[in-house]
N, CA, C and O atoms as a GROMACS GRO file, in nm:
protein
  600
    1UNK      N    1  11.031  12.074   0.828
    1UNK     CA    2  11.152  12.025   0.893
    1UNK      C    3  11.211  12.134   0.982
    1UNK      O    4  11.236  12.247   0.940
    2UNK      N    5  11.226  12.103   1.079
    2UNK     CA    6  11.318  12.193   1.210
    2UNK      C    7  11.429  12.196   1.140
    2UNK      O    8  11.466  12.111   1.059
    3UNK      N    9  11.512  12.346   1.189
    3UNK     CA   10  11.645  12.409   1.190
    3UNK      C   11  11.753  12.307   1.164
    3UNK      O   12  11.839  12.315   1.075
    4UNK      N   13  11.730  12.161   1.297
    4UNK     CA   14  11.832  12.076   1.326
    4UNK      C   15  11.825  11.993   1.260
    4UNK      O   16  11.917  11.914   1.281
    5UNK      N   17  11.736  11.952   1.158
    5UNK     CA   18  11.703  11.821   1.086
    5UNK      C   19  11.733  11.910   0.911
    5UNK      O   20  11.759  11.846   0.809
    6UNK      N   21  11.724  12.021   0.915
    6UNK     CA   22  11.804  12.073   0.770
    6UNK      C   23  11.932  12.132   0.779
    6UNK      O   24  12.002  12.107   0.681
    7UNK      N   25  11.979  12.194   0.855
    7UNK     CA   26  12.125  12.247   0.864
    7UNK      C   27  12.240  12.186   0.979
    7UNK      O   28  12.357  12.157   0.954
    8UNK      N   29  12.176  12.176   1.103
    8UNK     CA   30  12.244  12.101   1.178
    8UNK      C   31  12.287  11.932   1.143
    8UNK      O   32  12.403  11.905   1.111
    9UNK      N   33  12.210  11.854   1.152
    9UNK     CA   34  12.224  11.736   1.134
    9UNK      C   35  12.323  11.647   0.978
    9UNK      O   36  12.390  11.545   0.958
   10UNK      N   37  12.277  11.758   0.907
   10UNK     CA   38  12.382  11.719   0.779
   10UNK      C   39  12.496  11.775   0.847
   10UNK      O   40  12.573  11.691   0.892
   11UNK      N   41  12.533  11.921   0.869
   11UNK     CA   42  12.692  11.922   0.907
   11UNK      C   43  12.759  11.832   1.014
   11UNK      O   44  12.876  11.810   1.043
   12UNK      N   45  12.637  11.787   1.064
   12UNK     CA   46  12.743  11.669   1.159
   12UNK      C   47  12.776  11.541   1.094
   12UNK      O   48  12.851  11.449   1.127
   13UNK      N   49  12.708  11.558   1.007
   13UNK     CA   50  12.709  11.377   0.959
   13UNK      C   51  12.822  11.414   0.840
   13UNK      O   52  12.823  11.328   0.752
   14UNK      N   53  12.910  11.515   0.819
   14UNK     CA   54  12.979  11.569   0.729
   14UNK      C   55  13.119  11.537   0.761
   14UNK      O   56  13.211  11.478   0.705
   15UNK      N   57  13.099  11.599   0.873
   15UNK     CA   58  13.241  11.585   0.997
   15UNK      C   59  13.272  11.412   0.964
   15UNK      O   60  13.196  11.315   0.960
   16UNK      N   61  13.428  11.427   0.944
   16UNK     CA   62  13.473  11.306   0.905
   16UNK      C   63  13.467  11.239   0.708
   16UNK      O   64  13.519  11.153   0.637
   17UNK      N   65  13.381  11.333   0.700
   17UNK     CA   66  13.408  11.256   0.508
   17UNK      C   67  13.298  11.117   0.539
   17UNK      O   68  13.299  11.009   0.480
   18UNK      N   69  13.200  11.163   0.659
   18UNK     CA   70  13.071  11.013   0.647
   18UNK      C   71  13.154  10.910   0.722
   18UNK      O   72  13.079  10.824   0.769
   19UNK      N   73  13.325  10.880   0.759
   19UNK     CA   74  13.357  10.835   0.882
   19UNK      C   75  13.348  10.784   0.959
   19UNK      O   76  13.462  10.780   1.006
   20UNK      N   77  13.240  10.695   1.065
   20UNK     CA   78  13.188  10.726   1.234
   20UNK      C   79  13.323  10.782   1.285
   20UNK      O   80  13.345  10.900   1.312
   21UNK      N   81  13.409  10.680   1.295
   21UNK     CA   82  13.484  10.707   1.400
   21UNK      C   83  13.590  10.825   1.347
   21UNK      O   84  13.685  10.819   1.424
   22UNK      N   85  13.605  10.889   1.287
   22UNK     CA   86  13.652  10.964   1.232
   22UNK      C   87  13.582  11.100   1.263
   22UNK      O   88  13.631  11.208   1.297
   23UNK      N   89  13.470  11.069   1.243
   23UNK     CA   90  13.375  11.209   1.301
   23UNK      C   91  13.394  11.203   1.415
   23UNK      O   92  13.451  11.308   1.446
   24UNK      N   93  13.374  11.108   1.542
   24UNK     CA   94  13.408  11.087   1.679
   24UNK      C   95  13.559  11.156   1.690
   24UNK      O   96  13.578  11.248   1.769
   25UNK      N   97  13.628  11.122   1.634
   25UNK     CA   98  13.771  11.162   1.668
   25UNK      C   99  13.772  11.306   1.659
   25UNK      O  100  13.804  11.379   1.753
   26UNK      N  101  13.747  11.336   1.575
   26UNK     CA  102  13.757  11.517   1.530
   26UNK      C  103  13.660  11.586   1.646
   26UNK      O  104  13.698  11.692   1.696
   27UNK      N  105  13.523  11.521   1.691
   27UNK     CA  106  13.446  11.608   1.792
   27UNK      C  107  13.497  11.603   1.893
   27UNK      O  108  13.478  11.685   1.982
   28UNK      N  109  13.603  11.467   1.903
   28UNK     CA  110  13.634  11.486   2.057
   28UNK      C  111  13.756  11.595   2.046
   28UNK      O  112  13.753  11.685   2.131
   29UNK      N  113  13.878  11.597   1.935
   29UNK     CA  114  13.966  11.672   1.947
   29UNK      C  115  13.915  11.792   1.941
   29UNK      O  116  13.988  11.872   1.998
   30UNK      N  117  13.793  11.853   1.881
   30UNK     CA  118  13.739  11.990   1.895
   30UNK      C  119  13.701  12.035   2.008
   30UNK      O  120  13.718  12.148   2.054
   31UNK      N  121  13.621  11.902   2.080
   31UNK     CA  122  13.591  11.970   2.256
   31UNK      C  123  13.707  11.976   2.367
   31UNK      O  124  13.699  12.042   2.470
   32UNK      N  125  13.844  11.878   2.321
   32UNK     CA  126  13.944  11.860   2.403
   32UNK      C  127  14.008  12.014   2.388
   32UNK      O  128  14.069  12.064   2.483
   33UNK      N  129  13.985  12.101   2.232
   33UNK     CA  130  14.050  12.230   2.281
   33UNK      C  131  13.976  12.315   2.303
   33UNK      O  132  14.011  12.433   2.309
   34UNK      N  133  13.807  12.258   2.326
   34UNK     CA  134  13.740  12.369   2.384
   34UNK      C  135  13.779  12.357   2.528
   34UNK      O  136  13.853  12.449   2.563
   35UNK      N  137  13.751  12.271   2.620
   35UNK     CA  138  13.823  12.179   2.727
   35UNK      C  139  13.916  12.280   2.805
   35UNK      O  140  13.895  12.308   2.923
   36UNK      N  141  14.008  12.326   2.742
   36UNK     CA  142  14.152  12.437   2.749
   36UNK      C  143  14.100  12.596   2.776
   36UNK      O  144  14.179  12.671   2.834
   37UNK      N  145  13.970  12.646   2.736
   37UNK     CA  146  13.944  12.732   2.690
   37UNK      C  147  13.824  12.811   2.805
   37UNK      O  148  13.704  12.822   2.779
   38UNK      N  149  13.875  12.848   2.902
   38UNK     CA  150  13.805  12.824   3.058
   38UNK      C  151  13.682  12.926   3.019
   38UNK      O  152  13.565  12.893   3.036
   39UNK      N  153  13.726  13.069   2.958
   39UNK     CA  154  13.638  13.171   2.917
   39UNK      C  155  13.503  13.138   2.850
   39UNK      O  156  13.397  13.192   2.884
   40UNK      N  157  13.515  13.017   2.723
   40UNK     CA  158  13.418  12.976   2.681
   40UNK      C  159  13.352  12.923   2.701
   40UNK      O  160  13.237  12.937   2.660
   41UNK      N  161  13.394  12.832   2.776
   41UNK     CA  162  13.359  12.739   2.883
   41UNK      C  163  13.256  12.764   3.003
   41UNK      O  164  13.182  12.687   3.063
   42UNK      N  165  13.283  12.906   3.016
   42UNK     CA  166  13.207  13.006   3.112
   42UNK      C  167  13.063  13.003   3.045
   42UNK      O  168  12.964  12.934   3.072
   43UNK      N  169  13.084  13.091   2.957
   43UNK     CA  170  12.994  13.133   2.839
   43UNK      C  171  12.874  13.054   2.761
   43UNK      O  172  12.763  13.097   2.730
   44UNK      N  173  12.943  12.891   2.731
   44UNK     CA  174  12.867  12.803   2.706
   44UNK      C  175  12.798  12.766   2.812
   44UNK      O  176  12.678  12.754   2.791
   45UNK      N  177  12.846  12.735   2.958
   45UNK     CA  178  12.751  12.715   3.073
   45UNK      C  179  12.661  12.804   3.088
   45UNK      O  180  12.548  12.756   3.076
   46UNK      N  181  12.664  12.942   3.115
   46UNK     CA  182  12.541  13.012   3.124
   46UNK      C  183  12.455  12.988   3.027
   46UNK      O  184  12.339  12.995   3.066
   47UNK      N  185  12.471  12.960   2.901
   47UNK     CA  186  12.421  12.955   2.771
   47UNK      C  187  12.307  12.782   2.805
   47UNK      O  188  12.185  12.785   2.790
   48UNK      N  189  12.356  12.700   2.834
   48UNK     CA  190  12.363  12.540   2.840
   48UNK      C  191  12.277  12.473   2.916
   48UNK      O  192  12.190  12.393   2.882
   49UNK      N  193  12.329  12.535   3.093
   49UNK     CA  194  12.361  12.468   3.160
   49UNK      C  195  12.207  12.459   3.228
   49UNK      O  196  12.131  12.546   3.270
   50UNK      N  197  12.201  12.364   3.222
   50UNK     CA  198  11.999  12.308   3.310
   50UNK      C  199  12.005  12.340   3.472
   50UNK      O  200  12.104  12.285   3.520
   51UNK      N  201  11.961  12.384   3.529
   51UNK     CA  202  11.941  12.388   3.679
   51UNK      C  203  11.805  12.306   3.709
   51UNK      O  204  11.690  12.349   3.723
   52UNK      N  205  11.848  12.188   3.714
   52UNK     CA  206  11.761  12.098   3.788
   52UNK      C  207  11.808  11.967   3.856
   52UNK      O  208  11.821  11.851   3.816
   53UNK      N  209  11.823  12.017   3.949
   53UNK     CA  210  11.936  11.932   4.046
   53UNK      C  211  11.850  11.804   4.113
   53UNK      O  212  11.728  11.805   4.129
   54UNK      N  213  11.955  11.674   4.156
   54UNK     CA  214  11.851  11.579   4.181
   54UNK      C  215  11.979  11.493   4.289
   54UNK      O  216  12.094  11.475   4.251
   55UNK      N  217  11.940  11.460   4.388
   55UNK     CA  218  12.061  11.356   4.464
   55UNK      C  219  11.982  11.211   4.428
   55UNK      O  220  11.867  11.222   4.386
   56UNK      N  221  12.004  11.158   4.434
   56UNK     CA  222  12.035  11.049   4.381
   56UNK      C  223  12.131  10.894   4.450
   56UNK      O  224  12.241  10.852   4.416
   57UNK      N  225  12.065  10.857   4.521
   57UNK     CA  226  12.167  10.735   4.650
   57UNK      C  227  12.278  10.822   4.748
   57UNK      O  228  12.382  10.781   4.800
   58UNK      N  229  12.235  10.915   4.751
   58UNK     CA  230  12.311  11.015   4.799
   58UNK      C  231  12.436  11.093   4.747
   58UNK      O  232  12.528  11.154   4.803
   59UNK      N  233  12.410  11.071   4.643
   59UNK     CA  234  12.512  11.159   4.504
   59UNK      C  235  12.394  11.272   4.508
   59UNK      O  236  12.273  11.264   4.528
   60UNK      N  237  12.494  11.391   4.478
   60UNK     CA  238  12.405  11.530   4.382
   60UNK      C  239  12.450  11.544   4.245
   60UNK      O  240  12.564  11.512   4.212
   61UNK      N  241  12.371  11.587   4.170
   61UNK     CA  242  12.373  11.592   4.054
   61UNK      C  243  12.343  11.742   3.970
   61UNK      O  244  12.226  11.737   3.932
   62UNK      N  245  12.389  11.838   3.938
   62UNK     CA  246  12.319  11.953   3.866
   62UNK      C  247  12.204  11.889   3.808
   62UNK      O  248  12.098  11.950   3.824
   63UNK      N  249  12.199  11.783   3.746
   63UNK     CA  250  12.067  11.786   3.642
   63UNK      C  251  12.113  11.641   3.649
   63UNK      O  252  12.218  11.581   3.669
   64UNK      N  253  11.940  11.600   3.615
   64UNK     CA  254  11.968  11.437   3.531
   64UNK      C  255  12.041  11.400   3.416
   64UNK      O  256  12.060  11.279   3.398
   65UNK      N  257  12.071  11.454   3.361
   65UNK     CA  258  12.131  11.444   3.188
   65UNK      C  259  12.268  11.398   3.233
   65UNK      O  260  12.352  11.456   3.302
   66UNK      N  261  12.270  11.277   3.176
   66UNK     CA  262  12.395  11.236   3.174
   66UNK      C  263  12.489  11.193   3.034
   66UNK      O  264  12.426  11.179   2.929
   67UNK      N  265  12.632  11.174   3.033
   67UNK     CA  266  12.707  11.114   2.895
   67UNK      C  267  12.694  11.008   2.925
   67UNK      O  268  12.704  10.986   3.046
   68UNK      N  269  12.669  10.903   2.842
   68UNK     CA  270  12.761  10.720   2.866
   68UNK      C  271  12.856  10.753   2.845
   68UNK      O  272  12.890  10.860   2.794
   69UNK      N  273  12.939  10.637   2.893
   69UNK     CA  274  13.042  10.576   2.858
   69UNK      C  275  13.068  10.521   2.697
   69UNK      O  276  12.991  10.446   2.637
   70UNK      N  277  13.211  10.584   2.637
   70UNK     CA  278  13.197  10.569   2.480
   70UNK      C  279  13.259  10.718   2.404
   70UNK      O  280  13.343  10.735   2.315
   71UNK      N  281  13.172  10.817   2.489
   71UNK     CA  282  13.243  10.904   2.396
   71UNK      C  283  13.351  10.960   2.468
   71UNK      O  284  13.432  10.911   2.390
   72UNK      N  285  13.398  10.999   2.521
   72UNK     CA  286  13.517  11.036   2.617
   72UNK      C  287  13.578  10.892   2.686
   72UNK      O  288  13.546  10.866   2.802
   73UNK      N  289  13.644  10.823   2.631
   73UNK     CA  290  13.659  10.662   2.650
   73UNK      C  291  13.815  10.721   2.751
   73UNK      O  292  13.859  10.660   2.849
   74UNK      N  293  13.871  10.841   2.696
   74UNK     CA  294  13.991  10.859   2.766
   74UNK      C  295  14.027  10.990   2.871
   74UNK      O  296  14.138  11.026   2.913
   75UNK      N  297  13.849  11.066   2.905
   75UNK     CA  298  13.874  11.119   2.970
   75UNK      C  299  13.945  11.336   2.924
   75UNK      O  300  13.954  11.449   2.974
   76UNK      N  301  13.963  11.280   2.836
   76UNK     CA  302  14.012  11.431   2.702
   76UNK      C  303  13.939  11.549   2.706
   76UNK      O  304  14.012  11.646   2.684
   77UNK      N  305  13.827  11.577   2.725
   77UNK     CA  306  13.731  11.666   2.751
   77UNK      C  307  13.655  11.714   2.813
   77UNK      O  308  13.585  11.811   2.785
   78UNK      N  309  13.657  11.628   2.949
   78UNK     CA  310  13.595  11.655   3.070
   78UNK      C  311  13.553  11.784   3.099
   78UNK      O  312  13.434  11.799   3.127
   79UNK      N  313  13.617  11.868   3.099
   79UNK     CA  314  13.596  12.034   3.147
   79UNK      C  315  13.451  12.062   3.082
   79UNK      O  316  13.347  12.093   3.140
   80UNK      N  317  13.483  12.037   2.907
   80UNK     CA  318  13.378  12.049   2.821
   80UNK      C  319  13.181  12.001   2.837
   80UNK      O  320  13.068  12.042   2.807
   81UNK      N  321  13.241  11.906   2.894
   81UNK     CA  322  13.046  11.845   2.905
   81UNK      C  323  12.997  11.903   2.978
   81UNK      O  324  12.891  11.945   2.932
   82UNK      N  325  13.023  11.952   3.130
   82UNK     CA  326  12.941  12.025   3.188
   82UNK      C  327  12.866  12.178   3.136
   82UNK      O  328  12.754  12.224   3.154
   83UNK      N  329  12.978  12.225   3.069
   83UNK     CA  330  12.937  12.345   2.976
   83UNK      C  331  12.865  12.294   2.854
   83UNK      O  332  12.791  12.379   2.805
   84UNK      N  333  12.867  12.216   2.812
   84UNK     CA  334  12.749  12.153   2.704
   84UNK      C  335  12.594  12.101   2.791
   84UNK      O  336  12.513  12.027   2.734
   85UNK      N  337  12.575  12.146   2.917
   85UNK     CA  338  12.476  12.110   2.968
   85UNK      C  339  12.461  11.957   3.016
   85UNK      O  340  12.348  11.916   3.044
   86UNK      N  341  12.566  11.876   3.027
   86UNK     CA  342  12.598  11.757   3.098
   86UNK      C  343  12.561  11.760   3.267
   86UNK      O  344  12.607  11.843   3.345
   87UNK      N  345  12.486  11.672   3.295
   87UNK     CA  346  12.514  11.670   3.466
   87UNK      C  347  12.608  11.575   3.532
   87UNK      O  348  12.658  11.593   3.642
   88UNK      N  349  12.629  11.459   3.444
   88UNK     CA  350  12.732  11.407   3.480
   88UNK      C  351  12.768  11.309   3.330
   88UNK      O  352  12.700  11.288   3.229
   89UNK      N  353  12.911  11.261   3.372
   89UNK     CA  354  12.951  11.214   3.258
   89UNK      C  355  13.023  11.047   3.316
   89UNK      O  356  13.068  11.041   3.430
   90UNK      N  357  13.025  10.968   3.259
   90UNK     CA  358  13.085  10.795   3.282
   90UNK      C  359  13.173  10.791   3.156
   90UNK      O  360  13.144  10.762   3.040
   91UNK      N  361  13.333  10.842   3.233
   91UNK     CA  362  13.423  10.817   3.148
   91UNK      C  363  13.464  10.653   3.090
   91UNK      O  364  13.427  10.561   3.163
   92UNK      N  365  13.522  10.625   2.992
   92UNK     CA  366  13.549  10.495   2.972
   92UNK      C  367  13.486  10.454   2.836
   92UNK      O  368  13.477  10.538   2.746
   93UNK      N  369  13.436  10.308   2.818
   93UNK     CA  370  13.521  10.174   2.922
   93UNK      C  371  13.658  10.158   2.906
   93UNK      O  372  13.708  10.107   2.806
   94UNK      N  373  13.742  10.214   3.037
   94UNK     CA  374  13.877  10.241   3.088
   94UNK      C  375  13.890  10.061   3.151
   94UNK      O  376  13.822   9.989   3.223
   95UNK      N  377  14.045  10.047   3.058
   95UNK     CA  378  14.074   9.871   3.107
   95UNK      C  379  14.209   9.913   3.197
   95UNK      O  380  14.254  10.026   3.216
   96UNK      N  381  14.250   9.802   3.238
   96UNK     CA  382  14.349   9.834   3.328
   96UNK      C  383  14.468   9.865   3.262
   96UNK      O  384  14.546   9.943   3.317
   97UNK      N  385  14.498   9.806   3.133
   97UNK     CA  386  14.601   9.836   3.025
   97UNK      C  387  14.555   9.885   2.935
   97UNK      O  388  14.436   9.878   2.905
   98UNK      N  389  14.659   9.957   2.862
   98UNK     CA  390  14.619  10.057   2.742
   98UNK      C  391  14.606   9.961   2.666
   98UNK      O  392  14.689   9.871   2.676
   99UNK      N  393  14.466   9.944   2.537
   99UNK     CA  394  14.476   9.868   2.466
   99UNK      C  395  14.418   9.920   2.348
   99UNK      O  396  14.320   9.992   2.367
  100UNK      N  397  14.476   9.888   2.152
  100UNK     CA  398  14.403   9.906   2.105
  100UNK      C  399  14.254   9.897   2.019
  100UNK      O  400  14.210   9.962   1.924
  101UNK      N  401  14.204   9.795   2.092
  101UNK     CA  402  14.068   9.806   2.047
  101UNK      C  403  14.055   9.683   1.938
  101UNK      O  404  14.147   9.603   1.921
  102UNK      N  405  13.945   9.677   1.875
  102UNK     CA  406  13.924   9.593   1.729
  102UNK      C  407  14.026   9.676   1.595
  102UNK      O  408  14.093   9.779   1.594
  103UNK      N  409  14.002   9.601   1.520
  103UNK     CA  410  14.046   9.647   1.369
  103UNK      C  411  13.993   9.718   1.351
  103UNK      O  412  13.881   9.713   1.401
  104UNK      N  413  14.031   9.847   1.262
  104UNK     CA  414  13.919   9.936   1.184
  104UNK      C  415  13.877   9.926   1.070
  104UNK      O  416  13.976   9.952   1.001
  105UNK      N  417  13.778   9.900   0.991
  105UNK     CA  418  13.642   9.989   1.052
  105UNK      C  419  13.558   9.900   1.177
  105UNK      O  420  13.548   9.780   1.203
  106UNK      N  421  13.514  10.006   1.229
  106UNK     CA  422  13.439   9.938   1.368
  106UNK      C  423  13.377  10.024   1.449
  106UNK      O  424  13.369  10.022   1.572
  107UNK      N  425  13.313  10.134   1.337
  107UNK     CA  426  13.191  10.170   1.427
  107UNK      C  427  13.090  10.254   1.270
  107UNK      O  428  13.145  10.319   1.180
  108UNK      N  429  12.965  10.229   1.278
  108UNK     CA  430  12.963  10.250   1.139
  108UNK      C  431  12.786  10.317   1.162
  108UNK      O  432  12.704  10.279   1.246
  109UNK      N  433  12.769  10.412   1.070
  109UNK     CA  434  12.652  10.446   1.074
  109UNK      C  435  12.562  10.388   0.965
  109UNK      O  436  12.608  10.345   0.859
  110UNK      N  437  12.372  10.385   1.009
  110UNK     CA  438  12.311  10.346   0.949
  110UNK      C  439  12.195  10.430   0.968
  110UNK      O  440  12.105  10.430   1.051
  111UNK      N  441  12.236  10.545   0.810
  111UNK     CA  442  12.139  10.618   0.826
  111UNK      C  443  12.026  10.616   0.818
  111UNK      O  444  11.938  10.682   0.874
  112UNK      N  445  12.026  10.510   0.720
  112UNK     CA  446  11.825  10.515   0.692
  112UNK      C  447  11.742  10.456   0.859
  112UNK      O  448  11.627  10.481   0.893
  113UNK      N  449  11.822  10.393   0.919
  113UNK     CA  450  11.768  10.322   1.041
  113UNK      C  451  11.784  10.398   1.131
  113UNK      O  452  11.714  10.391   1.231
  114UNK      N  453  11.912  10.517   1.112
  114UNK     CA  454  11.937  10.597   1.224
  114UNK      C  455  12.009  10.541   1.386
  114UNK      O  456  11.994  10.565   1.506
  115UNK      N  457  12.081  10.464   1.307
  115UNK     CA  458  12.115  10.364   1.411
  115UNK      C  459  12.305  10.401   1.405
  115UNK      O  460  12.344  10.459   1.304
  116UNK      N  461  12.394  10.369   1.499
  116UNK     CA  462  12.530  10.358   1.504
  116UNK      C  463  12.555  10.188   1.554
  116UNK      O  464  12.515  10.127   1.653
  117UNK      N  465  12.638  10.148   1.442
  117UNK     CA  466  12.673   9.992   1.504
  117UNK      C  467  12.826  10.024   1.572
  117UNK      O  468  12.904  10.086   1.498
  118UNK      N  469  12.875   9.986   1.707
  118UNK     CA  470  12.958   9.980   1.725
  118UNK      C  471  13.045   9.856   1.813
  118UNK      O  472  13.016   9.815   1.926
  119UNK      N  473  13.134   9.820   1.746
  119UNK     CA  474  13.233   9.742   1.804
  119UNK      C  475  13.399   9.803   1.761
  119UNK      O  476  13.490   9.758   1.690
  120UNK      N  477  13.384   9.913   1.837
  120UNK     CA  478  13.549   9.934   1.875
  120UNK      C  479  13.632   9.852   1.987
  120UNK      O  480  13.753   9.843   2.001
  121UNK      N  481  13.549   9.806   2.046
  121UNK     CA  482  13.619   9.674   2.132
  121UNK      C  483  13.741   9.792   2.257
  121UNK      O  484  13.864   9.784   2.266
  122UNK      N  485  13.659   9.874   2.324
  122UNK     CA  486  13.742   9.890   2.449
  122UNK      C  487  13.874   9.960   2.467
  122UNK      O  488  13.933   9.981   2.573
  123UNK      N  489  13.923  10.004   2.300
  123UNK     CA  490  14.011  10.122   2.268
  123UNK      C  491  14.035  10.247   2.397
  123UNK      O  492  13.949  10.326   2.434
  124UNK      N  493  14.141  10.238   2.436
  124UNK     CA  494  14.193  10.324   2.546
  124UNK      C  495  14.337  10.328   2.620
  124UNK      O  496  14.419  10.236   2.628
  125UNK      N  497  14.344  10.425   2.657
  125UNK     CA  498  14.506  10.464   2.688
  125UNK      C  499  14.522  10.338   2.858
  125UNK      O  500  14.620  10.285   2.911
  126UNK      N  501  14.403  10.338   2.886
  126UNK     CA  502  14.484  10.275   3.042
  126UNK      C  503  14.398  10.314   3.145
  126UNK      O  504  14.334  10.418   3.132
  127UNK      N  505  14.388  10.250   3.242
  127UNK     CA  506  14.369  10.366   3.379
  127UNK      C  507  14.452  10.387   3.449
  127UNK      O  508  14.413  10.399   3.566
  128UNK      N  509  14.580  10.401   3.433
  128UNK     CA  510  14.678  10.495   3.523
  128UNK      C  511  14.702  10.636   3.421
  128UNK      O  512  14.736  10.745   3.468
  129UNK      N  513  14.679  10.612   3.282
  129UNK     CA  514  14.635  10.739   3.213
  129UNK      C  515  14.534  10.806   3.242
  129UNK      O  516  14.530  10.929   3.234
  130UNK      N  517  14.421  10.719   3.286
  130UNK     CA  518  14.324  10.796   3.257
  130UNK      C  519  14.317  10.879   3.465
  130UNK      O  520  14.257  10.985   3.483
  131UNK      N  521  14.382  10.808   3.579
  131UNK     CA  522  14.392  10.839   3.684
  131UNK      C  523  14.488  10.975   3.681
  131UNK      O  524  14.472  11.090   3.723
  132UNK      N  525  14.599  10.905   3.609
  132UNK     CA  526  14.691  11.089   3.612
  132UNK      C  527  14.587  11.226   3.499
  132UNK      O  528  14.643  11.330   3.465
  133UNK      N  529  14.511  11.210   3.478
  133UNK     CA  530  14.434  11.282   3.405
  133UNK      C  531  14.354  11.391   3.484
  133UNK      O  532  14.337  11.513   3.475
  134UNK      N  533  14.295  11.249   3.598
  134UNK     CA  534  14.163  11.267   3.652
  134UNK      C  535  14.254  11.400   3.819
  134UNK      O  536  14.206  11.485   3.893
  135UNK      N  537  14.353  11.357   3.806
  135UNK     CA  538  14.448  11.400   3.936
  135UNK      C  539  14.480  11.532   3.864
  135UNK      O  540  14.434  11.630   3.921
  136UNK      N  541  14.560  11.561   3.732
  136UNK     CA  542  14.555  11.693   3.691
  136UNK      C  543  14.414  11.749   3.715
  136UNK      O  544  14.419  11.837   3.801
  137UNK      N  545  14.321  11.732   3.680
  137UNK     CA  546  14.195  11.741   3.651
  137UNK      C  547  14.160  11.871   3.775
  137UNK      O  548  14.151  11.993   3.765
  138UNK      N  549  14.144  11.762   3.906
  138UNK     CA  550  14.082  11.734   4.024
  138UNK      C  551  14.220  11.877   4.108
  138UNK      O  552  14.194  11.981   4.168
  139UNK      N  553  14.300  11.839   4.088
  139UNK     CA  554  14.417  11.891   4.183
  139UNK      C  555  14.400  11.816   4.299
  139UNK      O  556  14.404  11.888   4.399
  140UNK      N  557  14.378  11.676   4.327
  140UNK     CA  558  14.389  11.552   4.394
  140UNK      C  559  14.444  11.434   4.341
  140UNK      O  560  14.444  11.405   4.221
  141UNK      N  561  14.504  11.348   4.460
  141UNK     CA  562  14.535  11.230   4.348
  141UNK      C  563  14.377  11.152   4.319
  141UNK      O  564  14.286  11.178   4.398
  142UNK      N  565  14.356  11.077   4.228
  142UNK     CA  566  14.242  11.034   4.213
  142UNK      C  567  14.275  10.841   4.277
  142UNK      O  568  14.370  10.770   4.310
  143UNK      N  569  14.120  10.832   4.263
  143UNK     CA  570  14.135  10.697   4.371
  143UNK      C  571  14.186  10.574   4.298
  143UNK      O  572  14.193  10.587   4.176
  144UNK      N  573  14.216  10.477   4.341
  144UNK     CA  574  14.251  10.346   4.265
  144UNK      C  575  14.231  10.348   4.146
  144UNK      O  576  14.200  10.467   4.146
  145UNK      N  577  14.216  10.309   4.002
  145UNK     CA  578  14.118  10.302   3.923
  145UNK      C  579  14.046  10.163   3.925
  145UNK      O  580  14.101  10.055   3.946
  146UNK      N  581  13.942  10.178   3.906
  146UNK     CA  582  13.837  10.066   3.947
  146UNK      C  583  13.828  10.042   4.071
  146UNK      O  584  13.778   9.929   4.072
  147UNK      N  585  13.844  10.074   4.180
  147UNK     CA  586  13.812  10.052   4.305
  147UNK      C  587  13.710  10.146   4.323
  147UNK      O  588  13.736  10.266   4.320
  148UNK      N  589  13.580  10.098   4.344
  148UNK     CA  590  13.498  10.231   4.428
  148UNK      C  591  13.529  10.333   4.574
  148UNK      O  592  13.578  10.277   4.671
  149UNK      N  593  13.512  10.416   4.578
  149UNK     CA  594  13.525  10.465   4.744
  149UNK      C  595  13.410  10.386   4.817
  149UNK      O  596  13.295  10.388   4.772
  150UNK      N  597  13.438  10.333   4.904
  150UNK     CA  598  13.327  10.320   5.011
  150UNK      C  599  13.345  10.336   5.132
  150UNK      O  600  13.251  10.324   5.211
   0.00000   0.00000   0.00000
């Protein structure tokens, strides 16, 4: 057994008390104050960061590796993924109103299958939250939400 399949992989599946979304919550609040933390941030990119750049419909990209949409649903950690070796990230699914989501429990692991079932149902602050975010972010205002640029 590899390093990550005896020591790594149990402490993640720890995070939270076995949880899903509970573990989700705590990794995101751990990267939201790595996020803050510009020095480390540095540090983890040299450490991380893939140089294999690709354009793409005429987008550039540092690298193919991308986040879905799901774990940063509100946008909280952004700074963070690129220094985790992210090339790009799809914040969301951002609705036009803040809404909270399904009942909990509603996202649940299945370890022997290795599978995550999830129906959190779209849990999120908004997109005028998630636009004043993207505008701190950016030091621009950011565009419509949901409108593409074209």
């Amino acid at each position: 057994m590899s390093f990550f399949e005896t020591f790594v992989r149990p402490a993640l599946f720890r995070i939270g008390g076995g949880d899903a979304e509970a573990a989700h919550e705590a990794t995101l609040h751990r990267l939201t104050g790595l996020a803050a933390r510009p020095k480390v941030l540095d540090s983890l990119r040299r450490r991380y960061a893939l140089a294999a750049p690709r354009t793409v419909f005429g987008v550039d990209f540092p690298n193919p590796v991308g986040l879905a949409a799901g774990m940063d649903k509100n946008g909280l950690a952004l700074p963070a993924w690129p220094a985790l070796g992210f090339g790009f990230v799809e914040v969301g699914t951002v609705t036009a109103k803040a809404q909270p989501g399904n009942d909990k429990p509603r996202l649940f692991r299945g370890p022997a299958s290795e599978a995550v079932v999830n129906r959190m149902g779209f849990n999120n602050e908004g997109a005028m939250a998630l636009a004043g975010r993207l505008t701190a972010l950016l030091g621009e205002p950011a565009r419509r939400p949901g409108v593409p640029d074209t």
